[in-house]
FIMAR-953910 format. One record per residue: z, y, x of N, C-alpha, C in turn. Coordinates in Angstrom, 3 decimals, m for minus. Atoms other than C-alpha are relative to their C-alpha. Layout:
FIMAR-953910
{atom {Z, Y, X}, {Z, Y, X}, {Z, Y, X}};
...
//
This chain:
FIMAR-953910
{atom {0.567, 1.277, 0.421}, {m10.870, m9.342, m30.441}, {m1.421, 0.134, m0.539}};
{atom {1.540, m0.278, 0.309}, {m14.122, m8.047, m32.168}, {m0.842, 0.851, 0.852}};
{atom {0.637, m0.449, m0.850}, {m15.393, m6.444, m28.837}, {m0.745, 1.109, m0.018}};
{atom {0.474, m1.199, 0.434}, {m16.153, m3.107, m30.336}, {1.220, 0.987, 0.577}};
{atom {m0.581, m1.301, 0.219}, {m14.718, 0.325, m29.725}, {0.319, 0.250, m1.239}};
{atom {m0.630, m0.995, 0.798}, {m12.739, 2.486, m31.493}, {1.270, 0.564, 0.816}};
{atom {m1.204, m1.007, m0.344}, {m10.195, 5.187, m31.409}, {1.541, m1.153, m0.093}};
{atom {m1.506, 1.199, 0.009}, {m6.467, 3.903, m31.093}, {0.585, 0.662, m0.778}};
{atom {m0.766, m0.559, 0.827}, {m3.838, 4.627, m33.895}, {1.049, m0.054, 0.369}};
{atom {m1.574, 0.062, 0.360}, {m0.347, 4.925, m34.807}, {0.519, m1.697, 0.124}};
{atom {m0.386, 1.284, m0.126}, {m0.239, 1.589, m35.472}, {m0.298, m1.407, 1.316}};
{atom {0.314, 0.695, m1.552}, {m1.772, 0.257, m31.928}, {1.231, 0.334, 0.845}};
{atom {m0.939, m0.657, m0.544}, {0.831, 2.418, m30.418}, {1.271, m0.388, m0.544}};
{atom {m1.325, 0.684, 0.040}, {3.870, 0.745, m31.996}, {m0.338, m1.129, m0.186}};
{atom {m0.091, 1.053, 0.077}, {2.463, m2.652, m31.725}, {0.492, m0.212, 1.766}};
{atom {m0.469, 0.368, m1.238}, {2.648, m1.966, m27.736}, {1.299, 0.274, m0.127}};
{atom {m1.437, 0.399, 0.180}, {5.932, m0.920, m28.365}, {0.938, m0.957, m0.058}};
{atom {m0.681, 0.713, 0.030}, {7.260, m3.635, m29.745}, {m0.766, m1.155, 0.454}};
{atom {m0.174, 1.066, m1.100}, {5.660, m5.936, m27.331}, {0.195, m0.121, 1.037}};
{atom {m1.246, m0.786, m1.525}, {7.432, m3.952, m24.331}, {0.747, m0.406, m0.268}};
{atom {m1.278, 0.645, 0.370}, {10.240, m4.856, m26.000}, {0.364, m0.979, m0.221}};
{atom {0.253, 1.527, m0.623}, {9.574, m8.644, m26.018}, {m0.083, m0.632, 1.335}};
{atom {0.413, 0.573, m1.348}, {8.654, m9.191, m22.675}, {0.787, 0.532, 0.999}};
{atom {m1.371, m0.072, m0.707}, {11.455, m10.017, m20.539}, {m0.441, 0.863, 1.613}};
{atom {0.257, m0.012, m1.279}, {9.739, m9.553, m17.328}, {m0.365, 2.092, 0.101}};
{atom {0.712, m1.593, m0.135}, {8.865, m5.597, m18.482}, {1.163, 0.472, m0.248}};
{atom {m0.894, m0.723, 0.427}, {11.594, m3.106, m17.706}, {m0.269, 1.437, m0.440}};
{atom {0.294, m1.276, 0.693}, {10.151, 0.316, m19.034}, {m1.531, m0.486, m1.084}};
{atom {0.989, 0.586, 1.460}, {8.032, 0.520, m22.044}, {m0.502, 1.884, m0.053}};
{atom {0.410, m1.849, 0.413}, {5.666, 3.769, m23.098}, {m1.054, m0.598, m1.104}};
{atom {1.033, m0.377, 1.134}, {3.505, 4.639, m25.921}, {m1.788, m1.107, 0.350}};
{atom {1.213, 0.839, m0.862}, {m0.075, 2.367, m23.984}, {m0.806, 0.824, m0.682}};
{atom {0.852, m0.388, 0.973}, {m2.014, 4.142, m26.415}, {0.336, 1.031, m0.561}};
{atom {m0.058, m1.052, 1.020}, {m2.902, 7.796, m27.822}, {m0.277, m0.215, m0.928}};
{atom {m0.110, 0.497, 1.202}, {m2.574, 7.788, m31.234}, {m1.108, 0.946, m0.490}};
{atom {0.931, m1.166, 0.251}, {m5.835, 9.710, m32.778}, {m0.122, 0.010, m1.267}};
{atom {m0.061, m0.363, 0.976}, {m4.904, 9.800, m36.095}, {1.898, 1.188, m0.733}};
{atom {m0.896, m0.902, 0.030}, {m2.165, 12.420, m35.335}, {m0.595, 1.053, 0.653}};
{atom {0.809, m1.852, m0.267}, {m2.861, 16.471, m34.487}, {0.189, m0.597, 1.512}};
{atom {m0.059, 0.061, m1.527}, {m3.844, 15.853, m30.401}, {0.864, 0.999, 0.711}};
{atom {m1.241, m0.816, m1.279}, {m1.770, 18.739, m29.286}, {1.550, m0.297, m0.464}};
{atom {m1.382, 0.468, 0.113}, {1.506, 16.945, m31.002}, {0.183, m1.524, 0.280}};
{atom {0.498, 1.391, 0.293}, {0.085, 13.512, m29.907}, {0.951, m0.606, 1.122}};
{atom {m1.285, 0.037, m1.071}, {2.854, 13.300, m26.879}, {1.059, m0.341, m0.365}};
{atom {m1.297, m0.026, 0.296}, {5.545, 14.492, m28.587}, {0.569, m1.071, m1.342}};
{atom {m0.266, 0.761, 1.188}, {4.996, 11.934, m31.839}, {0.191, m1.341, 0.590}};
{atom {m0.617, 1.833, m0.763}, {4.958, 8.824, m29.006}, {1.068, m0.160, 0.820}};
{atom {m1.123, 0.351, m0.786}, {7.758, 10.147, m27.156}, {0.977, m0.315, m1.036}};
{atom {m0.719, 0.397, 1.070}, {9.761, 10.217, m30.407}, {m0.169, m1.453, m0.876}};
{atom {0.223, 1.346, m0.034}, {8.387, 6.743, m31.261}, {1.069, m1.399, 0.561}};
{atom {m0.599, 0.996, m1.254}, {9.728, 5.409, m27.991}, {1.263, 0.313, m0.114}};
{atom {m1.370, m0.354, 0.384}, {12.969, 6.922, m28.377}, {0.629, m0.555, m1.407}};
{atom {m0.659, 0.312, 1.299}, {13.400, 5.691, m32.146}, {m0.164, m1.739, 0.252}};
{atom {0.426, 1.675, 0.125}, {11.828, 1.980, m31.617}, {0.201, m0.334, 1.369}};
{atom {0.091, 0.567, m1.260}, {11.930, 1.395, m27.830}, {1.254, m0.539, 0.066}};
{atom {m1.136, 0.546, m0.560}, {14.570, m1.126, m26.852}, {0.078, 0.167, 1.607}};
{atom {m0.025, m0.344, m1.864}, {14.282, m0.518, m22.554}, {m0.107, 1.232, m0.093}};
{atom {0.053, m0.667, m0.881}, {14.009, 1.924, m20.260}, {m1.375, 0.484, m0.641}};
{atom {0.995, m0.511, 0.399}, {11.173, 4.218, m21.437}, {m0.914, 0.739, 0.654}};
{atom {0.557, m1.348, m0.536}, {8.499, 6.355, m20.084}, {m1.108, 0.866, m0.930}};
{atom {0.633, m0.608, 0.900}, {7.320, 8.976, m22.312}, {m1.114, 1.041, 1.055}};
{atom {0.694, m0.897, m0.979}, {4.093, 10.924, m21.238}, {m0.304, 1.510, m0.961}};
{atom {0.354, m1.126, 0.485}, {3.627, 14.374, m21.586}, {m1.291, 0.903, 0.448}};
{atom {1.213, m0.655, m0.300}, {0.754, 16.747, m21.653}, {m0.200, 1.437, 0.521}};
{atom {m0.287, m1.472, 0.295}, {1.859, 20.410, m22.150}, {0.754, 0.218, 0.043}};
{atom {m0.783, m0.440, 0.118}, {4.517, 22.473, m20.992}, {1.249, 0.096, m1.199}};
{atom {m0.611, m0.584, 1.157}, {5.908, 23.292, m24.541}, {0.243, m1.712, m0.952}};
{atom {m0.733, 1.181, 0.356}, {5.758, 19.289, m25.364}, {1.342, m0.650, 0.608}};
{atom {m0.740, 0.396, m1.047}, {7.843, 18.960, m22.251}, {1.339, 0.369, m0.734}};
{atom {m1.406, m0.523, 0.659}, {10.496, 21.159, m24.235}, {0.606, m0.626, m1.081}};
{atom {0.021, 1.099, 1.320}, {10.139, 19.207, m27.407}, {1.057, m1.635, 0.394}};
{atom {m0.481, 1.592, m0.302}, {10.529, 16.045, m25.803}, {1.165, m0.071, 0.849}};
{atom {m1.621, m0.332, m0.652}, {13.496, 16.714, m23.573}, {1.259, 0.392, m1.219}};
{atom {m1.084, m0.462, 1.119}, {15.385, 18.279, m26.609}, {m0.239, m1.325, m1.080}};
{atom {0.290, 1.101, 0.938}, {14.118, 14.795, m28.742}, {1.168, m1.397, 0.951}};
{atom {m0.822, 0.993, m1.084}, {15.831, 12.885, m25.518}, {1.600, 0.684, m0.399}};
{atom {m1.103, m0.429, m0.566}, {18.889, 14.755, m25.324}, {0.401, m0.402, m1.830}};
{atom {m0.452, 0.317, 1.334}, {19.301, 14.129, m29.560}, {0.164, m1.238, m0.028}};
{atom {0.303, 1.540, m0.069}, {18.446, 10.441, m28.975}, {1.473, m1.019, 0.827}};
{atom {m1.118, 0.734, m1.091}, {21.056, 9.467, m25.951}, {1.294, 0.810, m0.220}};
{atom {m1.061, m0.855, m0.469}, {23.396, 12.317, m26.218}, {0.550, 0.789, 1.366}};
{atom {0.033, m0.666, m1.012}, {24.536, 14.999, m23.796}, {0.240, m1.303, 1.593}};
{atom {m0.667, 0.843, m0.805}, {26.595, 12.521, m21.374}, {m0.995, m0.754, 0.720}};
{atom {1.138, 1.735, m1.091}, {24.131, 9.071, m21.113}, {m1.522, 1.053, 0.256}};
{atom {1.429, m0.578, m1.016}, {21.183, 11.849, m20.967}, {0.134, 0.477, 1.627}};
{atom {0.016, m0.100, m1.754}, {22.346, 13.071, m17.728}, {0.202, m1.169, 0.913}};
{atom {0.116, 1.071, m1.089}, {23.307, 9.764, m16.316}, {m1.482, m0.668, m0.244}};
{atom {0.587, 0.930, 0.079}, {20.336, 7.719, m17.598}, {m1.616, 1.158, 0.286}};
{atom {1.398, m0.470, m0.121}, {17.316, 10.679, m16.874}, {m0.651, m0.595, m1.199}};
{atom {1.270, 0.873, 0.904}, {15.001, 9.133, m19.998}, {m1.076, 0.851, 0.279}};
{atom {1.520, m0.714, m0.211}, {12.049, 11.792, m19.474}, {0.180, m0.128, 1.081}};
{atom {0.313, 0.074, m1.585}, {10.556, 11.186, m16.040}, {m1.449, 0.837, 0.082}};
{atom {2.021, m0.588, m0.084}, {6.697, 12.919, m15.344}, {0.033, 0.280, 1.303}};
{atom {0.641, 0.145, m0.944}, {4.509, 12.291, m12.692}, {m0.684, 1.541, 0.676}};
{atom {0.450, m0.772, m0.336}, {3.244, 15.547, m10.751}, {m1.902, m0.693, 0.478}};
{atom {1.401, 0.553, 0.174}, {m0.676, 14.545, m10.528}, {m0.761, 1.216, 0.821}};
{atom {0.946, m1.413, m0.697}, {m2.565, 16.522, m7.740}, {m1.446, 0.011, m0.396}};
{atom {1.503, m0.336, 0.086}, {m6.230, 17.677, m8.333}, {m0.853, m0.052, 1.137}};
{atom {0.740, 0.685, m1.663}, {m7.927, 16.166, m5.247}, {m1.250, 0.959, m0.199}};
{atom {m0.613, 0.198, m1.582}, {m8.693, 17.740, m3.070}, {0.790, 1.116, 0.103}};
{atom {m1.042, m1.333, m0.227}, {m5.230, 19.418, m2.297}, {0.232, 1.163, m0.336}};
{atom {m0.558, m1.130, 0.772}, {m4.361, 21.271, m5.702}, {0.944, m1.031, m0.821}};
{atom {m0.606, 0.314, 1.063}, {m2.342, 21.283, m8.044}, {m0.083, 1.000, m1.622}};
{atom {0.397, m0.537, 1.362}, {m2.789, 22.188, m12.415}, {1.049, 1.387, m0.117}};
{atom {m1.260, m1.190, 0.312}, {m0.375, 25.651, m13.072}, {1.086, m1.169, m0.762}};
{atom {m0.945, 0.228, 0.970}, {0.965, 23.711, m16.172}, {0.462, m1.372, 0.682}};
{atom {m0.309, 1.305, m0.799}, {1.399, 20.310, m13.925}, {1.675, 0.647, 0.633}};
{atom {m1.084, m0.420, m1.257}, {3.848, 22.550, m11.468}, {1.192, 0.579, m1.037}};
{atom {m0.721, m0.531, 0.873}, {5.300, 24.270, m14.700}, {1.164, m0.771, m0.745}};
{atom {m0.793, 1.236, 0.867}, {6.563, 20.920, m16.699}, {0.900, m0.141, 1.139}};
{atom {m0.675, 0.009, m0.411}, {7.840, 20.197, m13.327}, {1.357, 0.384, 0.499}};
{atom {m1.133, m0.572, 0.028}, {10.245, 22.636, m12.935}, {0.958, 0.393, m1.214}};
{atom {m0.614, m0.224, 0.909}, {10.976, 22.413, m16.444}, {1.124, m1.086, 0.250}};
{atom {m0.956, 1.687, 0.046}, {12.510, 18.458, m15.978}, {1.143, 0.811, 1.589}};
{atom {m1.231, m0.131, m1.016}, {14.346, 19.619, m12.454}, {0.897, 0.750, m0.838}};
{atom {m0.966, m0.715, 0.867}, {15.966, 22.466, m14.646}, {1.130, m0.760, m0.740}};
{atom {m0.849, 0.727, 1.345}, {17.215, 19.824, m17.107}, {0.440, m1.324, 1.218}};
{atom {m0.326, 1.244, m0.410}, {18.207, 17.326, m14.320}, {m0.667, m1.430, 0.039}};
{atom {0.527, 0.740, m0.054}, {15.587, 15.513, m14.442}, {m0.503, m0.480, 1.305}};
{atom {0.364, m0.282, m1.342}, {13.441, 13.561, m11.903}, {m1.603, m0.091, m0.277}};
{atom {0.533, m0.114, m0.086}, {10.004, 13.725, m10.945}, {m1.072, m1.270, 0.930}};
{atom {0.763, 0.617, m1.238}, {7.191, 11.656, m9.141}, {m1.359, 0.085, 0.078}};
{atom {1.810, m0.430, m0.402}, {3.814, 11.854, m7.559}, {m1.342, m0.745, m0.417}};
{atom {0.839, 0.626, 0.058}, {0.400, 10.707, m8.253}, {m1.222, 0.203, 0.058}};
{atom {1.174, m0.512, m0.178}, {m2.281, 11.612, m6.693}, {m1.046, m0.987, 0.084}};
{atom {1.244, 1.025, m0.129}, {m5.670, 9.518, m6.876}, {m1.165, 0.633, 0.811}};
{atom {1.666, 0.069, m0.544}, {m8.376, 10.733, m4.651}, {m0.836, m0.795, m0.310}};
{atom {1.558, 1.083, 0.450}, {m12.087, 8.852, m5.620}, {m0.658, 0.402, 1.170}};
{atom {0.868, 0.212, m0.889}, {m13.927, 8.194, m3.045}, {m1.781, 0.349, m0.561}};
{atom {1.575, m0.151, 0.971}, {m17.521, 9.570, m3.533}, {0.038, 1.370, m1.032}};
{atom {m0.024, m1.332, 1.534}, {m16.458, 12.140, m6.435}, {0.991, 1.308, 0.514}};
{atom {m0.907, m0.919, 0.031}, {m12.979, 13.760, m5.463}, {0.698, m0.037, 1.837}};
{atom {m0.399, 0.313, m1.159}, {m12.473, 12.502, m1.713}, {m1.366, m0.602, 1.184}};
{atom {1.056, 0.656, m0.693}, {m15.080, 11.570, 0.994}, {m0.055, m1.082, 0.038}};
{atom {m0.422, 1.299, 0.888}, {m16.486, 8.051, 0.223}, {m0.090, m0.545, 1.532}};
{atom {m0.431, 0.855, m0.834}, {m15.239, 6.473, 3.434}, {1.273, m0.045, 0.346}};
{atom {m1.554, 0.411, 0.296}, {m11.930, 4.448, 3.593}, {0.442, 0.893, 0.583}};
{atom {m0.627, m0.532, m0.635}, {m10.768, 6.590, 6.491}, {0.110, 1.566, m1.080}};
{atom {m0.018, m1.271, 0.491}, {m11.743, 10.065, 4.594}, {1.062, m0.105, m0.974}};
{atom {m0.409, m0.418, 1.524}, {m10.275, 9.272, 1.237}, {1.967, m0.290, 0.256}};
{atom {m1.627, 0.374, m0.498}, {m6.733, 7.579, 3.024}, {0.240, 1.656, 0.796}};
{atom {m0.352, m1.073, m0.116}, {m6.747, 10.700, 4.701}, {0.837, 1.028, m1.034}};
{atom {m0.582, m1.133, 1.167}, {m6.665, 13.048, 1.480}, {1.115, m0.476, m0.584}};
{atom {m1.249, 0.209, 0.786}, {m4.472, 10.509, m0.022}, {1.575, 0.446, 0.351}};
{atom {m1.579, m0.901, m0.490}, {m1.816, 11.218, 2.625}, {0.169, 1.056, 0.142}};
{atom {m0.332, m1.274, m0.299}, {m2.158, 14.555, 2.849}, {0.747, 0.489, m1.199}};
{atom {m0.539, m0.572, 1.025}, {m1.474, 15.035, m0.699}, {1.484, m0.653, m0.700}};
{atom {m1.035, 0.744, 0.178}, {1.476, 12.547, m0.918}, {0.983, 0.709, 0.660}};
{atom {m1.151, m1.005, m0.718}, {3.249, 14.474, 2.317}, {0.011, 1.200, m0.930}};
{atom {0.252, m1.663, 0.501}, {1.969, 17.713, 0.620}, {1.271, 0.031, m1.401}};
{atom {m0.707, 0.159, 1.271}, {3.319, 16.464, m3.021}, {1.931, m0.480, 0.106}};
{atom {m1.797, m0.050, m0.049}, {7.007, 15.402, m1.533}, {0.677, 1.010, 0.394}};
{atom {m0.381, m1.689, m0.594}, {7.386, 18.815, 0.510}, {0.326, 0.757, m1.261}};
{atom {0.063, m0.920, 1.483}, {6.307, 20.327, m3.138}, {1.183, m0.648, m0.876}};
{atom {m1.440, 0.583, 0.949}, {9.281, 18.176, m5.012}, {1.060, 0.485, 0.618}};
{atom {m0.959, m0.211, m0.583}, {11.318, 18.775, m2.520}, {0.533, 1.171, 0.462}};
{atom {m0.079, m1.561, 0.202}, {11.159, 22.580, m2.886}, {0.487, m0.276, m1.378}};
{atom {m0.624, 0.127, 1.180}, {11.949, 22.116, m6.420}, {1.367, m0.553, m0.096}};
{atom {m1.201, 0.478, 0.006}, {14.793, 19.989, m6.070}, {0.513, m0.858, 1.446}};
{atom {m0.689, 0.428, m0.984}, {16.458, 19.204, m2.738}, {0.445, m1.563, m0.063}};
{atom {m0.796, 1.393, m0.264}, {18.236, 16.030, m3.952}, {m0.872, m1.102, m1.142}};
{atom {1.529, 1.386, 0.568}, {14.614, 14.079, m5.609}, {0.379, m0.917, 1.175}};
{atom {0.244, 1.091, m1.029}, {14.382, 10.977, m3.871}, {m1.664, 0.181, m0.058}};
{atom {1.817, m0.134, m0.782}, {11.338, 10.960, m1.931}, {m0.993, m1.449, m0.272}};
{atom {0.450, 1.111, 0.308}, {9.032, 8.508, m2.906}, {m1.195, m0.048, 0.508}};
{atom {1.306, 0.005, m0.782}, {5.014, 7.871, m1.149}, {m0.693, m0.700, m0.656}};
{atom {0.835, 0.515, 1.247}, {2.633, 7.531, m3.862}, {m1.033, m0.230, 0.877}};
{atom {1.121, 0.237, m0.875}, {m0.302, 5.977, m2.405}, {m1.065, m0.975, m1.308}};
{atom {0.341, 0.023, 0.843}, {m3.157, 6.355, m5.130}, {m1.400, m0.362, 0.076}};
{atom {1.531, 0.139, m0.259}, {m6.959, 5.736, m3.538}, {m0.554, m0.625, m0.539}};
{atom {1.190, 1.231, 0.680}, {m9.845, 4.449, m5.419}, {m1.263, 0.286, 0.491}};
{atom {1.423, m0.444, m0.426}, {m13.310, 4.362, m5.525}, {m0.469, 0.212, m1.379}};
{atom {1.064, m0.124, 1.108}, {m15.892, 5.548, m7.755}, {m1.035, m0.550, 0.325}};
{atom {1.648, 0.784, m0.309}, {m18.748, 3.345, m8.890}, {m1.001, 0.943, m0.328}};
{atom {1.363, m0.988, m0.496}, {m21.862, 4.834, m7.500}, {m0.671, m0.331, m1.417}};
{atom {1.466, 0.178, 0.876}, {m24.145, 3.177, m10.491}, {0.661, 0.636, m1.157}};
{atom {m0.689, m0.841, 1.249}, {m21.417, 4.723, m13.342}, {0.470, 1.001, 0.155}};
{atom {m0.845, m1.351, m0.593}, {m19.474, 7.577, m12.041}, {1.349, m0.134, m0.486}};
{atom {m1.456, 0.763, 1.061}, {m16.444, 5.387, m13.550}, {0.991, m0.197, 1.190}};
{atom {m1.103, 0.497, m1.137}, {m13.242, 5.252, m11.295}, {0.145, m1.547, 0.037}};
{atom {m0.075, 1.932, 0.212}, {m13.191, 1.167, m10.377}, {1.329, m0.127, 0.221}};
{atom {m1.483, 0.090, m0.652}, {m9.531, 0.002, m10.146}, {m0.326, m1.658, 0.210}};
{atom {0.309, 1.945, m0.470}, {m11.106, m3.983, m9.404}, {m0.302, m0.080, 1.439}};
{atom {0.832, m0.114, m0.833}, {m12.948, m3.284, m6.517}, {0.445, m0.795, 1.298}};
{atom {m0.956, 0.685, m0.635}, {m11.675, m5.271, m3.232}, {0.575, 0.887, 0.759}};
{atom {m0.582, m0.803, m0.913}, {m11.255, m1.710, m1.437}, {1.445, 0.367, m0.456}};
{atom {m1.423, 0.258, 0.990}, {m8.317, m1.484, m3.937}, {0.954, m0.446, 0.723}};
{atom {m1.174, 0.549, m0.399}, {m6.538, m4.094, m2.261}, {0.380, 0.687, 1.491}};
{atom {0.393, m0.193, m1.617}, {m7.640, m2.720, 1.635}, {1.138, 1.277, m0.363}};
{atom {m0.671, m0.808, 0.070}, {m6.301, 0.627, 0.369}, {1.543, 0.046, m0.797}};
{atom {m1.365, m0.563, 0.490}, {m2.887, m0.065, m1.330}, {0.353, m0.765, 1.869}};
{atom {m0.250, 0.649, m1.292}, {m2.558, m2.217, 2.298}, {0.576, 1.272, 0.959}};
{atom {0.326, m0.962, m1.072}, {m2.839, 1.023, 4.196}, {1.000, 0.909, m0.469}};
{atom {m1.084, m0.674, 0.256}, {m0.664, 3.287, 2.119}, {1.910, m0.990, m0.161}};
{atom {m0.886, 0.594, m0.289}, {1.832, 0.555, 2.237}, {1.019, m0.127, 1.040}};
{atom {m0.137, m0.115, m1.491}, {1.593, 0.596, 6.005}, {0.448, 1.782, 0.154}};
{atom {0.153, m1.160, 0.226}, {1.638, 4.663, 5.688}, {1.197, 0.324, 0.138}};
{atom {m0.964, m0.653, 0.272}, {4.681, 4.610, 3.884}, {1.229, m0.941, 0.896}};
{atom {m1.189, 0.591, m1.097}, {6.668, 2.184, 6.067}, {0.061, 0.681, 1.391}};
{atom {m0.132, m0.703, m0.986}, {5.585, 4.502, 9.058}, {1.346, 1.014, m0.159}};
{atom {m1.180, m0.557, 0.996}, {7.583, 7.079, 6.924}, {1.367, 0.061, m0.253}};
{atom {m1.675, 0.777, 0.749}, {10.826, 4.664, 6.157}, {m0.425, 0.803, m1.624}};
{atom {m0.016, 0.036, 1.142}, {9.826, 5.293, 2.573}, {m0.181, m0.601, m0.766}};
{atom {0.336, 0.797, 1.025}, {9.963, 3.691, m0.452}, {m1.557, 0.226, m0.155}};
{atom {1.480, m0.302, 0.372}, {6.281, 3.443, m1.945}, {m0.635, m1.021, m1.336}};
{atom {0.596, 0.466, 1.038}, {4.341, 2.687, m4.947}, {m1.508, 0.338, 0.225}};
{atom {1.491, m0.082, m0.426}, {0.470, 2.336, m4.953}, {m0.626, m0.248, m1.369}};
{atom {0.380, 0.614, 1.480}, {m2.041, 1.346, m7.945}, {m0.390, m1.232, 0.681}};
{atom {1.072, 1.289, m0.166}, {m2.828, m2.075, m7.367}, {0.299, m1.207, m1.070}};
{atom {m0.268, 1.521, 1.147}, {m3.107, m5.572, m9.587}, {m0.999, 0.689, m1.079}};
{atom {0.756, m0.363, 0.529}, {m5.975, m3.365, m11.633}, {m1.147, m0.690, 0.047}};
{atom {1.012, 0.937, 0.275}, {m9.119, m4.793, m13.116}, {m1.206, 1.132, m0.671}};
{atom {1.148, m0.536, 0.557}, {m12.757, m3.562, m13.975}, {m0.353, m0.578, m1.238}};
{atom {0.720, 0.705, 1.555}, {m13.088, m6.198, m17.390}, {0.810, 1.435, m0.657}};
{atom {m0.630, m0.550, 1.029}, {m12.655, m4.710, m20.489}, {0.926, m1.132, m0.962}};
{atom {m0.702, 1.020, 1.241}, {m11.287, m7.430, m21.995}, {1.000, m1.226, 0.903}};
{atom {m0.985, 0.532, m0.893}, {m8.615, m10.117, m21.063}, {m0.764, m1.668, 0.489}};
{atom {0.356, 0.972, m0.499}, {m10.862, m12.813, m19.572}, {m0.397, m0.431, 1.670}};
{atom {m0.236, 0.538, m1.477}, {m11.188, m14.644, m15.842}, {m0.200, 1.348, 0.962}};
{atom {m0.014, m0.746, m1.172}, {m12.573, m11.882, m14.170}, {1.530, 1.071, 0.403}};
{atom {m0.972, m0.776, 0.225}, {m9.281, m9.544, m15.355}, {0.767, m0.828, 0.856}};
{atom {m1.419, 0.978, m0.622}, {m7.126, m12.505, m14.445}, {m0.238, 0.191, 1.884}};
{atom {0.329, 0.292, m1.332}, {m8.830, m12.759, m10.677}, {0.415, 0.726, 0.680}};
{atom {m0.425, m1.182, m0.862}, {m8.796, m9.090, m9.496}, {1.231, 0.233, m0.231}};
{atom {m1.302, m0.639, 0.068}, {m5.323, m8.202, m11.059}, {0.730, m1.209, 0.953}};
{atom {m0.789, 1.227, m1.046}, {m3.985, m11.772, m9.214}, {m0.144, 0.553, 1.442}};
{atom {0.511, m0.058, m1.695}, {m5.657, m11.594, m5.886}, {0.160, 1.479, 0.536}};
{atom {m0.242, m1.258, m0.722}, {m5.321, m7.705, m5.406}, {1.777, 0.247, 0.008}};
{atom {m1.676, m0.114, 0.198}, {m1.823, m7.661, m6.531}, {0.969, m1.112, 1.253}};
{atom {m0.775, 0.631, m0.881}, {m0.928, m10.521, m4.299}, {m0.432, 0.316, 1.623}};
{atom {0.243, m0.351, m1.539}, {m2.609, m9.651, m1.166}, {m0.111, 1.582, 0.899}};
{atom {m0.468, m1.290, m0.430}, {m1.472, m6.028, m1.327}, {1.636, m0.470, 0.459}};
{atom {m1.224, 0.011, m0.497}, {1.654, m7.798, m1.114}, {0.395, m1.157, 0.659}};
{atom {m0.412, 0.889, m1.417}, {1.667, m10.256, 1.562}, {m0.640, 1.058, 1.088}};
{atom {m0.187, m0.555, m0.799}, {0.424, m7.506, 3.318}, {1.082, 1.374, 0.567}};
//
């Protein structure tokens, strides 16, 4: 409301909380906000325990570091109990490739920590056009699928019985900032294409789209998150 910066707290971070937990139409809820008035290398494990003590839904806690991964799995398994933790999975984490066609050690590490524990896993790779992917639609849809097939092959070495899922993550970077745009209209062109991608496939698929370049919640936010969100999905 006063159009300034600042760091985010403790207390930003359980106000999204408990307005995940209001809003009927939202079925998982996470932390929205690092908290920077807690130690940064326990700053994971203090919002997954958050979400677990205050979260009413379906949760998604994010993790950073191997050794939070352990934390927070053993904070889950105290929270639900042995039983509903194995049916209900509560820790999920995204495998996140390093465009162009890597992956972090400790990225591949957490991962095989959650299969260990029965967990599941999913992908998310973003190529940038311009920065991390060649800046033409065809180049950067390229990398995206390469690293989507690449990243389900790689789950699917880990755990045989993941459901396969076709993350389809492309953006662009603005040339005049060096800022990833998630407004842009190629946004909508490219969740279109991994859409199409993953129905070649028969796969389920998730994409980023309904994203906005405001900082703040006025018309332009409303326009791009409407119009990209809906015409990724009439197509």
């Amino acid at each position: 409301d006063t159009k300034t910066r600042r760091y985010a707290t403790t207390e930003d971070m359980m106000k999204g909380i408990v307005l995940g937990n209001e809003l009927k139409n939202v079925g998982n809820i996470n932390g929205m906000v690092t908290p920077h008035d807690v130690p940064p290398m326990v700053a994971d494990v203090f919002m997954s325990k958050s979400l677990f003590v205050y979260g009413k839904k379906r949760i998604r806690p994010w993790i950073y570091e191997t050794k939070s991964a352990e934390m927070i799995i053993e904070i889950a398994k105290l929270a639900y109990g042995e039983e509903k933790f194995k049916k209900e999975k509560p820790v999920f984490y995204t495998i996140e490739a390093v465009s162009p066609l890597g992956y972090s050690p400790h990225s591949l590490e957490i991962g095989l920590l959650l299969v260990k524990n029965g967990l599941n896993l999913g992908l998310g790779p973003i190529p940038m056009c311009g920065a991390t992917a060649p800046i033409t639609p065809a180049g950067v849809l390229t990398l995206a699928n390469a690293e989507a097939v690449g990243g389900i092959v790689l789950i699917q070495c880990m755990n045989p019985n993941q459901p396969a899922l076709y993350h389809g993550g492309s953006h662009n970077m603005d040339l005049r900032t060096t800022v990833c745009s998630w407004g842009n209209p190629n946004q909508t062109v490219f969740g279109i294409a991994h859409l199409q991608m993953a129905k070649k496939y028969g796969l389920k698929t998730v994409a980023n789209l309904g994203g906005t370049d405001s900082n703040t919640y006025d018309i332009q936010a409303g326009i791009e998150k409407g119009v990209g969100a809906v015409f990724a999905l009439l197509g």
